[in-house]
C-alpha positions as CSV (number, residue, x, y, z in Angstrom):
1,X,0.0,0.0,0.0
2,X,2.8,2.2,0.9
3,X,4.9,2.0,-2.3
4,X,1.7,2.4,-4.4
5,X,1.2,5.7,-2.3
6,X,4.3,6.8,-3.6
7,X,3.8,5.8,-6.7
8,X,0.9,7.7,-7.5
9,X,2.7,11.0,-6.1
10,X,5.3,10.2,-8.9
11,X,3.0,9.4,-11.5
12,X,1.4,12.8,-10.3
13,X,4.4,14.8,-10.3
14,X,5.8,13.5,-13.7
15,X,3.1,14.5,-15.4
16,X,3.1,18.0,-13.9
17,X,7.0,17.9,-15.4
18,X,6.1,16.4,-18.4
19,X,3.4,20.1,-18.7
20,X,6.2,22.1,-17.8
21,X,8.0,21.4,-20.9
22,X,10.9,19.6,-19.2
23,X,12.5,15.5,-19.3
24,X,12.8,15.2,-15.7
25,X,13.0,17.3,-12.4
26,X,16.1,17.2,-10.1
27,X,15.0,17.6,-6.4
28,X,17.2,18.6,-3.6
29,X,14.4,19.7,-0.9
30,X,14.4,17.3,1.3
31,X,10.5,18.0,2.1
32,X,9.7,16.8,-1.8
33,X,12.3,14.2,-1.7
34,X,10.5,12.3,1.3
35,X,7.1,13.2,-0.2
36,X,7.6,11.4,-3.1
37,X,9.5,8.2,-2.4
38,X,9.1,8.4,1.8
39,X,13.3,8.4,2.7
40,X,13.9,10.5,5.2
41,X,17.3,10.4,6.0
42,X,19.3,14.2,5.9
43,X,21.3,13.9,2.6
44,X,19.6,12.9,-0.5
45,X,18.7,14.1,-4.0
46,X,16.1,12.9,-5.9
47,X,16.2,12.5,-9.8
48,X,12.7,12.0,-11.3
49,X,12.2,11.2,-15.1
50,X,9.1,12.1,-17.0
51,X,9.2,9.2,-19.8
52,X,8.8,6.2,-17.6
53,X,7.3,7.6,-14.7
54,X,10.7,6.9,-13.5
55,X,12.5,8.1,-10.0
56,X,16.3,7.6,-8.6
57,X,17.3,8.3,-5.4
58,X,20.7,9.6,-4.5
59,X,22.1,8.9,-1.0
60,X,25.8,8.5,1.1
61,X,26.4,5.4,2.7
62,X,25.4,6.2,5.9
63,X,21.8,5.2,4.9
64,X,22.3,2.5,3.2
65,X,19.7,0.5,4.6
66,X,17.1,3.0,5.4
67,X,17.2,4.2,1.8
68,X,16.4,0.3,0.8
69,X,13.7,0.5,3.4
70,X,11.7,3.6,3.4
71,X,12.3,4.4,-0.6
72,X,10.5,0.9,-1.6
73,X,9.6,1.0,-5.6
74,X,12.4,3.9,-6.2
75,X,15.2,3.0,-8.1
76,X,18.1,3.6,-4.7
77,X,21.9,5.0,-5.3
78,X,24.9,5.0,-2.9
79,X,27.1,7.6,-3.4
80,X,30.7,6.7,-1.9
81,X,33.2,8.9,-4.1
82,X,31.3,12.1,-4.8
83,X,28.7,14.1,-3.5
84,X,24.7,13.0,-4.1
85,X,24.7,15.8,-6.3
86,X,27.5,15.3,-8.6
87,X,26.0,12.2,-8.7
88,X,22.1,13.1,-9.9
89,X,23.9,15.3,-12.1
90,X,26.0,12.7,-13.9
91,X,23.2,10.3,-14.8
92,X,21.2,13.6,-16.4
93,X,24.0,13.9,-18.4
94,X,24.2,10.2,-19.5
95,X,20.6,9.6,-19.8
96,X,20.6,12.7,-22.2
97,X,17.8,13.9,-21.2
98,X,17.5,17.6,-23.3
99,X,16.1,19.9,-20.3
100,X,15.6,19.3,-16.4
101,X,14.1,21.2,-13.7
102,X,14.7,22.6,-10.8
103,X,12.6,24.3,-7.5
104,X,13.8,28.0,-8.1
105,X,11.9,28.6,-4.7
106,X,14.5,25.7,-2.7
107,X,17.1,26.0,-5.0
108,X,19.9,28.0,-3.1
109,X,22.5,29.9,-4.8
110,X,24.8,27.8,-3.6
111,X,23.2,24.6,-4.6
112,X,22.7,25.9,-8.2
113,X,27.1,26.7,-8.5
114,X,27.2,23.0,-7.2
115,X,25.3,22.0,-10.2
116,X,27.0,24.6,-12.7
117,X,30.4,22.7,-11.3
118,X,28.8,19.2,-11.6
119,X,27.8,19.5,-15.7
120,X,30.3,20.6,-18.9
121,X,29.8,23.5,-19.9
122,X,28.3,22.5,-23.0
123,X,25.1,20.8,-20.6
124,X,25.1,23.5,-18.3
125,X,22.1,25.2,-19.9
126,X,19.9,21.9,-19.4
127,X,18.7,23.0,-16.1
128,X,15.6,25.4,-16.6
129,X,13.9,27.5,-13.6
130,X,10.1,26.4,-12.6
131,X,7.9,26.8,-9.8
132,X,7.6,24.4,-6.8
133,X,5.9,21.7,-8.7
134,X,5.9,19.2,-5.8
135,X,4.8,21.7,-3.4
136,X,2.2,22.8,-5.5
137,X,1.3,19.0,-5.4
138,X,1.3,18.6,-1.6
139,X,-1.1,20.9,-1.3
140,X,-3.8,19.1,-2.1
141,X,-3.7,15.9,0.4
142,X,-4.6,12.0,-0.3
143,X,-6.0,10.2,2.0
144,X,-2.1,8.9,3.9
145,X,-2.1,12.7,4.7
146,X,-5.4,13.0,5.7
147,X,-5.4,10.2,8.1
148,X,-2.4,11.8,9.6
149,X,-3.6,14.9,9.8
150,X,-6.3,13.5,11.8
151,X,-4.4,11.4,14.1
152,X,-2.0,15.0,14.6
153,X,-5.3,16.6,15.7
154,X,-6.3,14.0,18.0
155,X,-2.9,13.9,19.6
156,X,-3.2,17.7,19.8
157,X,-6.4,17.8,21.8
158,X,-4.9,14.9,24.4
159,X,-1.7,16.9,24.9
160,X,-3.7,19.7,25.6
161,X,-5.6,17.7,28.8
162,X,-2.3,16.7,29.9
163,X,-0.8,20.0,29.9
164,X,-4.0,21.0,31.6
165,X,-3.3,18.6,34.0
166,X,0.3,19.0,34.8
167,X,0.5,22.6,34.9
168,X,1.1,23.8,38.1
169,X,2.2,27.2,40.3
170,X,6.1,27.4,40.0
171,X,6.8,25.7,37.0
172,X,8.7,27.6,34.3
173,X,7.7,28.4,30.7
174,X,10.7,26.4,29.6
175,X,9.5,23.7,32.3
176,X,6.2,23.7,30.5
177,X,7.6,23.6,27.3
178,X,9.9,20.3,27.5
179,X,6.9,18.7,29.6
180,X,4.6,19.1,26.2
181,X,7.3,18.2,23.8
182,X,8.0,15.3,26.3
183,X,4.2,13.6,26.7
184,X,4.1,14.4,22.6
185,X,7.1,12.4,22.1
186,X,6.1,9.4,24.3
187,X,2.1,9.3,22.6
188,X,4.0,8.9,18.8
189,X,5.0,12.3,17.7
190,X,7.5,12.2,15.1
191,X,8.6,15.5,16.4
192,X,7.1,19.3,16.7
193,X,6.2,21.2,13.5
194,X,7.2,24.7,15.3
195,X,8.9,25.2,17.8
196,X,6.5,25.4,21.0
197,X,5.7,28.3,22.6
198,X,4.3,28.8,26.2
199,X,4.0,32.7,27.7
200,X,2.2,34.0,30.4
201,X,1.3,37.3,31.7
202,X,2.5,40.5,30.2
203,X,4.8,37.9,28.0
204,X,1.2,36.1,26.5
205,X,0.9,39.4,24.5
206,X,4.3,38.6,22.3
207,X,3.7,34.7,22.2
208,X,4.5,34.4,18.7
209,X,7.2,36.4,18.7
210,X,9.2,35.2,21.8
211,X,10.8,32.2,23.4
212,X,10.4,30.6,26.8
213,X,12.6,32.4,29.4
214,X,14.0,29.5,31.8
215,X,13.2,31.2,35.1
216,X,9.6,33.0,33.8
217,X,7.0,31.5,35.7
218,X,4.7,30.0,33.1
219,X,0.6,30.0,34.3
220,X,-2.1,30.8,31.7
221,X,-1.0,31.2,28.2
222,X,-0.1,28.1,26.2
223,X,0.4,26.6,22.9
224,X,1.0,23.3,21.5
225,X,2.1,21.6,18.2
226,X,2.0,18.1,17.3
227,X,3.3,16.5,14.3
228,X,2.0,13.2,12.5
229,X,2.3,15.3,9.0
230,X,3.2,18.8,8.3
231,X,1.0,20.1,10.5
232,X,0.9,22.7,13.6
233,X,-1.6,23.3,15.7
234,X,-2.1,26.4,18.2
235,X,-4.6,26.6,21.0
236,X,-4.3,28.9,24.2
């Protein structure tokens, strides 16, 4: 079920290339990479191809077996001797693919001279702007996301009883704060989609705007996040 999940996000996505007027897409947000084939480790690059529906994954060794794992039904490369990059960009050039795209939203200067570097400079004019396909994509949830945006909500509204529950006079906001992230952690959180914010008194009226203060006494003001998906949640 999984892997067909993914699959139909790169089905999706290829054809959104494909309309773009581009071969294939070369993905470096990390975000989009583990949206369409579900790795997650902190160093990959994601080549996908618009003819055959077809996706590679780039990767170092240290995820060797994760890759093979999470990225099920995507085509998985370990990079040893040069970067994941260098990498994606060498099999563009040998699968001679005429134009490619790239996120010019999550494309960083930076990343865009490691490409330039990466291609001859006869190629390097095969990489063509577009706008955040995949994002554009995400936006519109299947039902994977859905069910996890409900089970983020439901988590939400039980680690807002607890809190209610463990509050108490002389606890700190920061006290507060690692208690939340704490009780979210041990219910199945995969981690907090902002970072949390707990304020009280005159400090409530910059919530949004300030971080806990280790020896503020935290008592009224308080908001949580939860994360399942890419979701936050805020509720005083």
């Amino acid at each position: 079920m999984i892997t067909s999940l993914f699959s139909a996000r790169k089905l999706a996505a290829s054809r959104s290339v494909r309309a773009s007027g581009v071969s294939a897409l070369l993905i470096t947000h990390l975000p989009d990479v583990h949206y369409l084939c579900g790795f997650s480790g902190s160093n990959a690059v994601l080549v996908l191809f618009t003819g055959k529906h077809e996706a590679v994954l780039f990767t170092d060794g240290r995820y060797t077996r994760q890759a093979k794992a999470e990225a099920a039904g995507t085509t998985v490369e370990i990079v040893s001797q040069r970067s994941v990059l260098q990498e994606a960009c060498a099999l563009l050039q040998k699968s001679g693919v005429l134009s490619c795209g790239v996120d010019a939203a999550n494309t960083s200067l930076a990343v865009l001279e490691q490409i330039r570097k990466a291609m001859p400079a006869g190629r390097r004019n095969l990489f063509k702007p577009l706008p955040s396909l995949i994002a554009k994509q995400r936006e519109l949830k299947d039902s994977d996301e859905i069910s996890r945006m409900r089970r983020a909500a439901k988590l939400g509204c039980t680690l807002y009883e607890h809190i209610l529950e463990t509050i108490d006079y002389g606890m700190t906001e920061a006290q507060v704060a690692a208690e939340l992230e704490h009780a979210a952690r041990l219910r199945g959180a995969e981690g907090m989609s902002f970072e949390t914010i707990v304020a009280t008194g005159e400090r409530s009226r910059f919530r949004t705007a300030m971080r806990q203060r280790p020896g503020c006494r935290a008592m009224a003001s308080l908001h949580w996040t939860s994360v399942l998906c890419s979701q936050g949640t805020a509720r005083t």
